[in-house]
N, C-alpha and C positions, 0 to 999 in steps of 0.2 A: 452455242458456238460450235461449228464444227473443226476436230479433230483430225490429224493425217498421222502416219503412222513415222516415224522415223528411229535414226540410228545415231548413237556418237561414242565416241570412244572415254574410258574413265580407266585412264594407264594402260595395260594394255589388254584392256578386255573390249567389250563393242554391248551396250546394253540396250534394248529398244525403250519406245518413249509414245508415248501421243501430243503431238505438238499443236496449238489454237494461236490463231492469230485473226483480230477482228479485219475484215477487209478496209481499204486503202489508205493513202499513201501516210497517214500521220503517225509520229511515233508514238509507242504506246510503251506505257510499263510491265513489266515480266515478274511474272509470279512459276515459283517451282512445288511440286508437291512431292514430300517423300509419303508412302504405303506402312502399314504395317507389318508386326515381326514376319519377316519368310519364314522361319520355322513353324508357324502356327497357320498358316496358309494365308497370309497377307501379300496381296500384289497390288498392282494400280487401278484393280478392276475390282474397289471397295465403297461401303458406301458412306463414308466420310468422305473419302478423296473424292467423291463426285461434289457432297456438299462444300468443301472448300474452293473447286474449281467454282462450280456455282456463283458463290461470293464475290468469287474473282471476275467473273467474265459482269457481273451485275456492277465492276467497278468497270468496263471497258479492257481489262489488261490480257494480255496476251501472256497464256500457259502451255506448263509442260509436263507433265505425269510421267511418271516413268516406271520401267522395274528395276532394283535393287540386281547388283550381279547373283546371280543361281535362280532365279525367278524368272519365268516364263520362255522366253527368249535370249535372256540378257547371259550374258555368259559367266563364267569362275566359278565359286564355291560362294557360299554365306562366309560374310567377314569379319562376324563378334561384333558389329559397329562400326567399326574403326574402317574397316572397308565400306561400307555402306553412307559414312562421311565423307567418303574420297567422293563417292558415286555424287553423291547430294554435289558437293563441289562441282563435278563435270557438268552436272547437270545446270546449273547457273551458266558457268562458262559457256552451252552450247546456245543456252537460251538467250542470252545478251549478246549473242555474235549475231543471232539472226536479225534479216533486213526488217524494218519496220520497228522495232524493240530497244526501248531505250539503255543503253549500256549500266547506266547510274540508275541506283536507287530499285532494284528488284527485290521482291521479297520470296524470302524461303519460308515454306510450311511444312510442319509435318507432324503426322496420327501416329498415336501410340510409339512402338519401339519408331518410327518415322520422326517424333519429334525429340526423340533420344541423339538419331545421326543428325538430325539437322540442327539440333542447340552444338552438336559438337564441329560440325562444319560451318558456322555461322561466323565464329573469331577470322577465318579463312578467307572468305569473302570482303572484300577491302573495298568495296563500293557497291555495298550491302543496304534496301534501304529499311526492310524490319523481318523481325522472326515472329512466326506462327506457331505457340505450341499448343495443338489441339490434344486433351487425355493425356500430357505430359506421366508417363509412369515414375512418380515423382521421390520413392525410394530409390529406385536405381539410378537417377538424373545427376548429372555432376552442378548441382545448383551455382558451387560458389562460380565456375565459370560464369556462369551467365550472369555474376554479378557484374563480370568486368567487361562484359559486351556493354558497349554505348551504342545502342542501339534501340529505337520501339522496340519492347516485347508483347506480342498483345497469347496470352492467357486465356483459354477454354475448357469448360470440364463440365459433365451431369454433376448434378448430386447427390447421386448414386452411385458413383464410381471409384470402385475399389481401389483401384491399381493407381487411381489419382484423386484423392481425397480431397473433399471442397474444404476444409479449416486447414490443410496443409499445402494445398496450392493458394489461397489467403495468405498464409504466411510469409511464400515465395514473392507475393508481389509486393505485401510491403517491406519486404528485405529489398526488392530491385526500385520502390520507390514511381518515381512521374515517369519514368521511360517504358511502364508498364500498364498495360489496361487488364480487364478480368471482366471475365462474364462466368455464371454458373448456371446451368442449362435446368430448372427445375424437372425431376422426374428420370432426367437421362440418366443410363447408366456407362460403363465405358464403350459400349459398341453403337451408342446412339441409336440402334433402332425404335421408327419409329417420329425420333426428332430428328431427322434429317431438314426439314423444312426451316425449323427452328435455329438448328445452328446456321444455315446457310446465308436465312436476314440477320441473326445476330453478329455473327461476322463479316458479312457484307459492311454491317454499318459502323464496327471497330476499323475497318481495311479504309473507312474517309479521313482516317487524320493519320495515317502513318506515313 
C-alpha cells in the first residue's frame, strides 16, 4: 500500500508520519504503529514496523507510522515514555479524523520500548478497538495496567528474546486471561531478523478476531 508523507501536531510539538489509506470510498479501520527506543536508534524506518504495517494493510485497514518527538523530523526532546504516550495518543486522534477511516475501534501497536508508550496510551483512548504488544520489554512494562485495560490484547515475542521472555510473557497472558492472544515466534530473537515474514502472517492472522 502506498504511503504519503504527513504532519500533526502532539501538544505543542508538530511530529511527521507516513500515512496509507486503501483507495475508495468505503470506511475502513485504522491501525497506528509506535517504533522503537530513539535512544538506540529506533525510528518508523524499522523492520518490525514494516512487518506489522504488513499485517495490517493484509487486513485491508488504513495506517500510520510515525516518529516519536526528537526523531527524525518530529520535533522536542525524548520523553522518558510518558512523552512518547502523549505522541502514540495524537497519533490515533490524527488517524481517526481522517476521511475514509473509521473513528471506532482502531488499534494501536507497538515494538519494543513502542509497545511500552503504547500499553501506556492505550487506557487513553476511549474508542479503542485492540493493543498490539510486539517484544513487549516485559521487566520494565507496567503489567498490572494492562490488567485493567478491557480491551483485546493480542501478545508477540521470538524465543529467543531477551528483553521479553517467552515463559514470562506466558505468564502476562494468563494473568490478562480471554482478552488476550499469544504467539511465540520459534528461533526469533528481540530484533526479529530474519522472521520478518513470519511475524507479518502471524499477526495478520491474530489482527481477524480483534
Amino acid at each position: 500500500m502506498k504511503e504519503h508523507p504527513v504532519t500533526f501536531r502532539s501538544g505543542e510539538l508538530t511530529l511527521e508520519g507516513l500515512l496509507a489509506k486503501p483507495e475508495g470510498l468505503k470506511q475502513v479501520r485504522g491501525g497506528v504503529v509506535c517504533h522503537p527506543h530513539p535512544l538506540y536508534g529506533g525510528s518508523m524506518y524499522n523492520n518490525v514496523v514494516d512487518a506489522v504495517l504488513e499485517a495490517m494493510w493484509s487486513r485491508g485497514w488504513a495506517t500510520l507510522r510515525f516518529n516519536f518527538r526528537s526523531v527524525g523530523q518530529s520535533e522536542g526532546e525524548h520523553g522518558g515514555g510518558s512523552g512518547e504516550a502523549d505522541d502514540a495518543v495524537a497519533a490515533m486522534e490524527f488517524l481517526t479524523a481522517q476521511a475514509g477511516v473509521q473513528s471506532g475501534g482502531p488499534v494501536l501497536a507497538g515494538y519494543s520500548f513502542g509497545a511500552m508508550a503504547a500499553a501506556a496510551a492505550a487506557p487513553r483512548i476511549a474508542n479503542l478497538g485492540a493493543l498490539v504488544l510486539v517484544a513487549l520489554p516485559i521487566r520494565m512494562a507496567d503489567s498490572a495496567k494492562l490488567k485493567t485495560l478491557v480491551k483485546p490484547i493480542v501478545l508477540i515475542a521470538g524465543d529467543s528474546d531477551t528483553y521479553c521472555p517467552a515463559g514470562q510473557l506466558q505468564a502476562l497472558h494468563e494473568d490478562l486471561g480471554t482478552q488476550s492472544q499469544i504467539k511465540i515466534i520459534q528461533g526469533a530473537d528481540h530484533f526479529f531478523g530474519g522472521y520478518e515474514e513470519e511475524l507479518a502472517q502471524a499477526l495478520g492472522a491474530m489482527l481477524k478476531i480483534v
